[in-house]
C-alpha distance (Angstrom), angle and dihedral (degrees) to the residues before:
residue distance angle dihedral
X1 . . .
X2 3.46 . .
X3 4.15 110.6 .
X4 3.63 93.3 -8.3
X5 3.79 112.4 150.1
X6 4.31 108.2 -139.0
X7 3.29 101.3 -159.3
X8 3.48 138.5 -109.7
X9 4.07 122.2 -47.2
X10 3.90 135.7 152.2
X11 3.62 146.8 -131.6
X12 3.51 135.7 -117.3
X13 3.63 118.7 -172.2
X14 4.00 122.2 -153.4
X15 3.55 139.3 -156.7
X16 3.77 140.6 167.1
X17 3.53 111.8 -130.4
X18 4.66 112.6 -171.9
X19 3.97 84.9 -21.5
X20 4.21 94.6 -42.4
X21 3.36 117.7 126.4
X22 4.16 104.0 -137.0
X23 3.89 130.3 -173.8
X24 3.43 134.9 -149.8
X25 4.41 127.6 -127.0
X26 3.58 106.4 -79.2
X27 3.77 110.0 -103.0
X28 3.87 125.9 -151.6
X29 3.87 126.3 -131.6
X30 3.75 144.8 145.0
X31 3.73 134.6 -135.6
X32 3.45 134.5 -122.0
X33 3.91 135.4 173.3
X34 4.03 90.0 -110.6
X35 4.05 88.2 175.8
X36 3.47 96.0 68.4
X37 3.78 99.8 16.6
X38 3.49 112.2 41.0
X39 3.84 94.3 -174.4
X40 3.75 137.4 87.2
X41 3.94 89.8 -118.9
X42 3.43 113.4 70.5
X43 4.06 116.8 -132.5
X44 4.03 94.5 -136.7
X45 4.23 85.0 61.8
X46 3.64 81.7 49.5
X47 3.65 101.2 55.7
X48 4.13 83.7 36.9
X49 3.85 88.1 60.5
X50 3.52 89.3 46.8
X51 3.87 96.4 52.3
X52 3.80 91.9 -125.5
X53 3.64 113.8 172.5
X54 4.11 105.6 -114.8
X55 3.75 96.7 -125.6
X56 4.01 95.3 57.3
X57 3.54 104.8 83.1
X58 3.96 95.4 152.2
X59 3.66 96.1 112.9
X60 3.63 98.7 33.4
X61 4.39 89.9 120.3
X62 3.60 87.8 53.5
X63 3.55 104.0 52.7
X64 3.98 90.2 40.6
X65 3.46 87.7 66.0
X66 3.81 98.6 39.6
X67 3.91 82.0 56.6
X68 4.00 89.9 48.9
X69 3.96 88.2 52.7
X70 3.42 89.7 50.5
X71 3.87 100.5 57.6
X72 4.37 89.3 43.5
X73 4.05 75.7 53.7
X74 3.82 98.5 54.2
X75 3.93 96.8 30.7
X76 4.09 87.4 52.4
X77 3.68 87.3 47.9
X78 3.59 102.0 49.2
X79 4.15 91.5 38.1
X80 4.05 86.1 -126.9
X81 3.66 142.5 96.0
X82 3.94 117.5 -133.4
X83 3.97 104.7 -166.9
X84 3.89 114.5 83.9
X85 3.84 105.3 -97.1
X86 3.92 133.9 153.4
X87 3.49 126.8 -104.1
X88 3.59 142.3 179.2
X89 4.19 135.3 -151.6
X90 3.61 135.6 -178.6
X91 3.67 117.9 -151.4
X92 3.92 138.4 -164.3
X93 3.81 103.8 -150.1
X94 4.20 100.5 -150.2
X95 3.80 99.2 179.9
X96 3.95 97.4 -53.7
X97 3.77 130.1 134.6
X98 3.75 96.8 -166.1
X99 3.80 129.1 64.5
X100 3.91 121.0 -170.5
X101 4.55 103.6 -160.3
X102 3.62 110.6 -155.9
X103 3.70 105.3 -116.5
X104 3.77 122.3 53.8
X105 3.20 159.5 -114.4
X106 3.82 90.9 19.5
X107 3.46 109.2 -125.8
X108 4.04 92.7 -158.4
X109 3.70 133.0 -36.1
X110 3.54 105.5 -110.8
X111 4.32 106.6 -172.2
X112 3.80 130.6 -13.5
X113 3.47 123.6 -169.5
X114 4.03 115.9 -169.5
X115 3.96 113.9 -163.9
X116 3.98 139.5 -177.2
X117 3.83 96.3 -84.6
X118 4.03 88.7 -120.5
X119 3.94 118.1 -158.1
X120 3.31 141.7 -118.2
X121 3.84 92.0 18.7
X122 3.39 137.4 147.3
X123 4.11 144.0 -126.0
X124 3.75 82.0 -107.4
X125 3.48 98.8 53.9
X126 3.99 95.9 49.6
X127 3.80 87.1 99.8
X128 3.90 100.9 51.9
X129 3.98 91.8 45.7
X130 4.09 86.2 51.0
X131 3.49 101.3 55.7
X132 3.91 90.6 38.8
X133 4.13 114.4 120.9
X134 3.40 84.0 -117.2
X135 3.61 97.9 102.1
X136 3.59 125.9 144.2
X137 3.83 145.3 -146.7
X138 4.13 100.0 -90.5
X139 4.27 115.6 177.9
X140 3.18 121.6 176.8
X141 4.05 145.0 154.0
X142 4.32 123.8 -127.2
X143 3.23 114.3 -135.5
X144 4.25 82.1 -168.1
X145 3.94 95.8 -177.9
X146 4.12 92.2 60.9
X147 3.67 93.2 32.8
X148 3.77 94.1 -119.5
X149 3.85 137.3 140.1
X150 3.97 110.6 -149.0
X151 3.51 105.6 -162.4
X152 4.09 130.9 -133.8
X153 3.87 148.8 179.1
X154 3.94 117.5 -109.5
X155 4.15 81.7 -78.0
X156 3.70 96.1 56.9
X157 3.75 94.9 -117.3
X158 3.76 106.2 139.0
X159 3.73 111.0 -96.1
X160 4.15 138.0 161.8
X161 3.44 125.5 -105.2
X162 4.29 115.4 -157.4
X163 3.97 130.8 -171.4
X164 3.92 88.9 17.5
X165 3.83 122.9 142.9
X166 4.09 104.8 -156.3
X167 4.03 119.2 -168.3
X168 3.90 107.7 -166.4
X169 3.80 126.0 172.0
X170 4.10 113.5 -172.4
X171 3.95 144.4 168.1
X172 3.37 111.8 -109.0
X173 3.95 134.3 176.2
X174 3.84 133.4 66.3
X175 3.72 117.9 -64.4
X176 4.41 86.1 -157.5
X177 3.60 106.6 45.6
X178 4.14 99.7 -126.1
X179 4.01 103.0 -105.5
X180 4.14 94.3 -127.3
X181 3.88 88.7 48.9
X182 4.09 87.8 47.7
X183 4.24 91.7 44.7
X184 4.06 85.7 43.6
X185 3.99 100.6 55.3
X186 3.71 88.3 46.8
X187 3.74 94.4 52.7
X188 3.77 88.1 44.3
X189 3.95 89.4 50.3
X190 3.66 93.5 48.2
X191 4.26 88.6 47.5
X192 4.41 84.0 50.8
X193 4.06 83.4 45.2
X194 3.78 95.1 53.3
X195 3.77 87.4 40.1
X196 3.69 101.2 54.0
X197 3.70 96.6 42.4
X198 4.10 84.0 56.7
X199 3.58 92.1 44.5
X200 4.21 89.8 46.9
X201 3.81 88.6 -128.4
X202 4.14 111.7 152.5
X203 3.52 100.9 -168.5
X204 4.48 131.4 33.0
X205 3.73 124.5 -143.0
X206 3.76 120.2 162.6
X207 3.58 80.0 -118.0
X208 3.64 89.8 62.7
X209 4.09 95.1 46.6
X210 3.97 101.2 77.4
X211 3.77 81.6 113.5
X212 3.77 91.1 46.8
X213 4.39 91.5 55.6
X214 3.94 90.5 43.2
X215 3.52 94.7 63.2
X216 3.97 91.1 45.3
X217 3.62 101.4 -122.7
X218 3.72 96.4 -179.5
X219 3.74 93.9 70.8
X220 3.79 143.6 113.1
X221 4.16 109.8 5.2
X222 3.90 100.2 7.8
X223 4.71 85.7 45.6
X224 3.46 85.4 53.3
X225 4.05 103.4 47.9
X226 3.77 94.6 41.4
X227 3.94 90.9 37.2
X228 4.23 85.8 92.5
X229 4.02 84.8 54.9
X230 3.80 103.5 50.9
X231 3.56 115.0 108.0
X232 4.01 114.3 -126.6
X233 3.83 117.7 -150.0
């Protein structure tokens, strides 16, 4: 069913390790029809939200990408991204033991690569001095909820690290949408619907929502339940 939202379920990995059958923590996630609705809303809970009767379907492109709008809205707001994507970082370590990545909570970290900080260089030569042999010995702890790597000597006791080029690529985003951020993007969607059908517009676009941010949308109710969410630099 096209934008239908199945629920929540969870993975279990398994293994055999010398003949034993092993599994895996039990991890939580939901499902979404990401062919047709690239988002992590679903449009049927839209069109729920909105009361719309099940056999109208007229305006079904429409309020797909009112819905999309709304998301760019409240990830550009909060300065964060809540689907699971990948992302990658390249760090100078300059005497530091604590490194905060940009996108949080960190889902896993999926391949680090710590380097001989090597100067002068250049944005073009990041790649060359990454996949250099000279590596070193990198520990660290994840603090995965704040998106931050504290790191450690080979005993785990918190310790700097200087003149140290670190590659990282991660998962970040939530794999349960918070409720309040959920409830919030539809009330924001229905305020662009009621909007756009004043202002006689037919289609959305961020582009087309310079009206939408001048008359501070993302105000009162929706501020305060996504205020917990919005990144502060």
């Amino acid at each position: 069913t096209r934008g239908i939202r199945y629920g929540h379920w969870f993975a279990l990995g398994t293994g055999i390790t010398n003949s034993t059958t092993v599994f895996s923590e039990a991890v939580p996630f939901e499902i979404i029809n990401i062919v047709s609705e690239p988002f992590w809303v679903g449009l049927s809970e839209f069109r729920e939200y909105l009361d719309i009767p099940d056999t109208d379907h007229t305006k079904d492109s429409f309020y797909r990408q009112i819905l999309q709008a709304a998301i760019e809205l409240i990830e550009a707001y909060t300065r964060r991204t809540f689907g699971v994507r990948d992302f990658s970082e390249t760090i100078e370590l300059t005497g530091i033991d604590r490194i905060k990545l940009k996108h949080f909570p960190i889902i896993a970290v999926t391949a680090m690569t710590a380097t001989s900080l090597i100067t002068p260089r250049s944005a073009t030569s990041q790649t060359e001095i990454i996949s250099s042999t000279a590596t070193i010995t990198f520990n660290y702890r994840l603090d995965s909820d704040n998106g931050v790597l504290k790191l450690t000597d080979s005993n785990g006791f918190d310790s700097p690290y200087n003149d140290v080029l670190l590659a990282v690529e991660y998962q970040a985003g939530f794999l349960a949408i918070p409720e309040p951020i959920r409830m919030a993007t539809f009330m924001l969607a229905s305020k662009l619907t009621n909007m756009a059908t004043s202002e006689g517009i037919d289609s959305v676009s961020l582009a087309d929502l310079n009206f939408a941010l001048q008359k501070d949308l993302i105000s009162g109710t929706i501020a305060d339940m996504i205020a917990p969410y919005r990144v502060i630099f």
